[in-house]
N, C-alpha and C positions, 0 to 999 in steps of 0.2 A: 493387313498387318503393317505395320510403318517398320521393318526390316533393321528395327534398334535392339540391341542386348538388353536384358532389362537388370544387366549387371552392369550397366553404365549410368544406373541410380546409385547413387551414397549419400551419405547420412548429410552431408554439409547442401544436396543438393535439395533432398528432403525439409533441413530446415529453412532454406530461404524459400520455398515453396508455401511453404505454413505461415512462414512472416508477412511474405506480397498478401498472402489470404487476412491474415489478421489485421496488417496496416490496411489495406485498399487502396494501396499505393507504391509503384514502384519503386519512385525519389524515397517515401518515408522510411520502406524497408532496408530500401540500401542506406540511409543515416541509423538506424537499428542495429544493424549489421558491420557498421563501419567498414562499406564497400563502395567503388565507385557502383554510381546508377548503371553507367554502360555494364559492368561487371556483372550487375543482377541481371538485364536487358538480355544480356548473352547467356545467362545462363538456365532461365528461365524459358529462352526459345530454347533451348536444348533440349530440357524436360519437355516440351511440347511435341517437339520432333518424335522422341520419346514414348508418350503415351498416345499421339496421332489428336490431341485435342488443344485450342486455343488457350483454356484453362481460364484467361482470363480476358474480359473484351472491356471498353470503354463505355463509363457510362456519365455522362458530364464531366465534369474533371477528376471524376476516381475511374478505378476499375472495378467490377464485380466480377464476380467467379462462376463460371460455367455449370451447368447440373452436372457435370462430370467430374469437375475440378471440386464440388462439394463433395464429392460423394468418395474424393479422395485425400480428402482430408485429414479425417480418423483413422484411415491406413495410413497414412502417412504420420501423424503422432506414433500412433502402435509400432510401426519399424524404430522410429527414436527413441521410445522408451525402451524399447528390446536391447538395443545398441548401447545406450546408457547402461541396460541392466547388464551387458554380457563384458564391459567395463569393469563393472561395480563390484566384483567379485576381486580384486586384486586389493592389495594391503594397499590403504590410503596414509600417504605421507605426505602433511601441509607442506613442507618445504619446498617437494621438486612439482606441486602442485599448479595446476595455470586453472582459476574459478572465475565463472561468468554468473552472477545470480540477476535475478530480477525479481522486486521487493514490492508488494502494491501496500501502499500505506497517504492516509491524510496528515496534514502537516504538524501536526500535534506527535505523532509517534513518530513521521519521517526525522523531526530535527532533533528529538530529546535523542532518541536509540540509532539511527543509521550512521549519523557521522562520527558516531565514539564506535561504532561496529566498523568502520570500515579502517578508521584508525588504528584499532587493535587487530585486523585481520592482515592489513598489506604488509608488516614487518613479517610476518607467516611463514606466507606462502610465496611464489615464484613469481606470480601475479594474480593479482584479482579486481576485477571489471564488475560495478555496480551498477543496477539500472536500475532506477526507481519510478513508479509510475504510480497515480493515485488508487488508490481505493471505491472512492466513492461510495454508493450503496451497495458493497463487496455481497457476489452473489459466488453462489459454486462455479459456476463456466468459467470466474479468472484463473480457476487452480485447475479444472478438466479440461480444458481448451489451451493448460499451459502458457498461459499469456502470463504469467509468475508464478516464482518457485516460492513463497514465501508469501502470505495478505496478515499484517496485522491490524487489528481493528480489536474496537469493545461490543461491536456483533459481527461477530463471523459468523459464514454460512456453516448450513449442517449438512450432513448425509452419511450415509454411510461408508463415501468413499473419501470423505475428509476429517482428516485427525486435527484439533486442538488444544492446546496446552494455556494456562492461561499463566502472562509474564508478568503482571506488577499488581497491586489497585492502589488508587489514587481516588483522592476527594477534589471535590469542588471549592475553593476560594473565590471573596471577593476578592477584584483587584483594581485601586483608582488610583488617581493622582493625587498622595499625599499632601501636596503646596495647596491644594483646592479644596480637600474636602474630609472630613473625618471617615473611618470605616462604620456604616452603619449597625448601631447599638442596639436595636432588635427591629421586626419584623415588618413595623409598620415605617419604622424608617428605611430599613430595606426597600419595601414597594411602593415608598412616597417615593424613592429617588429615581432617576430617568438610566435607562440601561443600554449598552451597546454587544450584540450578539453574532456569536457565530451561525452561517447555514452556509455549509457548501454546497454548490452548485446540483451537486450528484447525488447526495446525502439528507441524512433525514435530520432533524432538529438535532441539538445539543440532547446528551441523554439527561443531562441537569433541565434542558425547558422542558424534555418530556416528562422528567418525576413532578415539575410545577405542575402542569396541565391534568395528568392527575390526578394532584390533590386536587383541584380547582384554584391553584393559586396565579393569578396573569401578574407578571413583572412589569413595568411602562417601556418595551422597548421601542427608541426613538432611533436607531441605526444597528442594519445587521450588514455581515461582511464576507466575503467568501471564504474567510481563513484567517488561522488567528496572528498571523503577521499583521493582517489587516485594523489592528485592535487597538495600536499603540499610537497612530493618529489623532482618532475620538477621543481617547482618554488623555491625551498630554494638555495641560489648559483647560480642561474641562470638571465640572461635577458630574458627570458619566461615570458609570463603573459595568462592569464584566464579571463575570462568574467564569473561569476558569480551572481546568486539573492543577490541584496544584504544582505537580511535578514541571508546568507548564512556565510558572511566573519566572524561576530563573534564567529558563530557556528563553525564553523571548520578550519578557514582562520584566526584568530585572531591576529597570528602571522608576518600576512604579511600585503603592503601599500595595500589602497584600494582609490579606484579615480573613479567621474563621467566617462561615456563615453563622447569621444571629443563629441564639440557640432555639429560639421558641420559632422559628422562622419553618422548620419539617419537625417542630413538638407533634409527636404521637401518626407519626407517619411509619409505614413499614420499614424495617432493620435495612441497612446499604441505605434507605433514598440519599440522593448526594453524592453518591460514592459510583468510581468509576472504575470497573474491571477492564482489561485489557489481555487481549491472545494474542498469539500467533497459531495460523492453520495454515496444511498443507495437503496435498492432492495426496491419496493411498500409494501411488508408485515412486513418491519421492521416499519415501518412511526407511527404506536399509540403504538409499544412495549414501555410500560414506562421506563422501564430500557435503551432503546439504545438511547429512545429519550433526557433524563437525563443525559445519555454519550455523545450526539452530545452537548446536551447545555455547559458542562465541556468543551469540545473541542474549543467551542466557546469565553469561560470565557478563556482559554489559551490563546486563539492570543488575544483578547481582553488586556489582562495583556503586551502581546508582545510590544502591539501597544504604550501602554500607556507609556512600558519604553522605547521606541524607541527614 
């Protein structure tokens, strides 16, 4: 027995426990956390003293986690969410409110929707702390494992322990450098002309290269990017063009022409091809949190305003 109270665990000690496990790193979870290192260092020997286990040992330059410290993991969630829930019962009022979220989204929905969501939430509330981390090929373990309260994507994952809603749909536009080059006038001009594409690192094609690949239609692409910041390089001075959301071109494309796709270019292809839906999902134990349910409605109230000035 290691001769510790096991009422000398709390919930703040619980989540830097979960964080060092998720980062694999002490430095990282303490910049997570916005705590000094020594601060985690000390408090994470405590917990150790605690449960009588290393929890976590060195393994080249990270840490990995001990079979004990794995297997105390999901206990360790399950006391936070209880804690959250035994909270969550009190009348929520944004103003005397202090909100921490973490948002998993690719760059396309992080810049159109989070910085008009954070704008419209900090006059709110007391304080509110965003973190945003990417998405990628967004599976369910980012919302059960809690690594984000919030994944928006145009595929989110399924289960039955995650709820989605779906917040806009958007099409496809070309988009080029007007000074250079006309928008193409149909189809075959389309795919004579040379293309520059998104692939994130993490992620699976553009959902517009998958409805091409489909039909059997191949584009000439000569440059892909990890992101569509990445877009506006290729295209400036160039006859290059992009197939882009169009919700996309103001946001980060503003500079450049933007044009329907040809119309004969998806002639007699299935109803949407082209067309891009968008969710947001969340893990089943956030669903009566007041506070995130209040932040999804904010969410809501932003594409709403989108729509309106569209």
């Amino acid at each position: 027995m290691t001769g510790f109270d096991h009422l000398d665990v709390d919930g703040h000690l619980l989540r830097l426990f979960v964080t060092v496990h998720e980062e694999g790193s002490v430095s990282a979870a303490a910049r997570r956390l916005d705590m000094a290192q020594s601060a985690v260092s000390h408090a994470l020997n405590r917990l150790r003293r605690v449960v009588g286990d290393p929890l976590f040992v060195k393994s080249g330059r990270r840490i990995v986690a001990t079979q004990h410290a794995e297997r105390l993991v999901p206990q360790a969630r399950a006391v936070m969410d209880g804690l959250k829930a035994l909270t969550a019962a009190a009348a929520f009022a944004p103003a005397q409110a202090r909100l921490s979220w973490t948002v998993a989204a690719n760059d396309f929905q992080r810049d159109l929707l989070l910085p008009r969501l954070y704008a419209r939430v900090v006059p709110q509330v007391a304080d509110f702390r965003l973190q945003v981390i990417p998405s990628g090929r967004p599976t369910g373990d980012l919302l059960r494992e809690a690594r984000c309260d919030l994944l928006i994507s145009p595929t989110p994952p399924e289960g039955t322990d995650i709820i989605q809603k779906r917040l806009f749909d958007d099409r496809y536009v070309c988009v080029f450098d007007g000074a250079r080059r006309q928008a193409p006038a149909s189809a075959a001009d389309f795919l004579a002309g040379r293309h520059v594409t998104v692939v994130h690192p993490s992620a699976d094609p553009l959902n517009f290269d998958k409805a091409l690949e489909t039909l059997g239609i191949r584009r000439d692409v000569v440059v892909s990017v990890p992101n569509f910041a990445g877009l506006a390089p290729f295209l400036r001075g160039s006859d290059l063009m992009a197939c882009v959301p169009g919700r996309l071109h103001p946001v980060e494309l503003r500079d450049f022409s933007a044009a329907p796709l040809p119309p004969d270019l998806l002639a007699g292809s299935p109803p949407g091809t082209g067309a891009l839906r968008m969710y947001m999902a969340w893990h089943l134990r956030g669903q009566h949190d007041p506070a995130q349910a209040w932040l999804r409605g904010e969410l809501e109230a932003v594409v709403r305003a989108l729509e309106d000035d569209a």
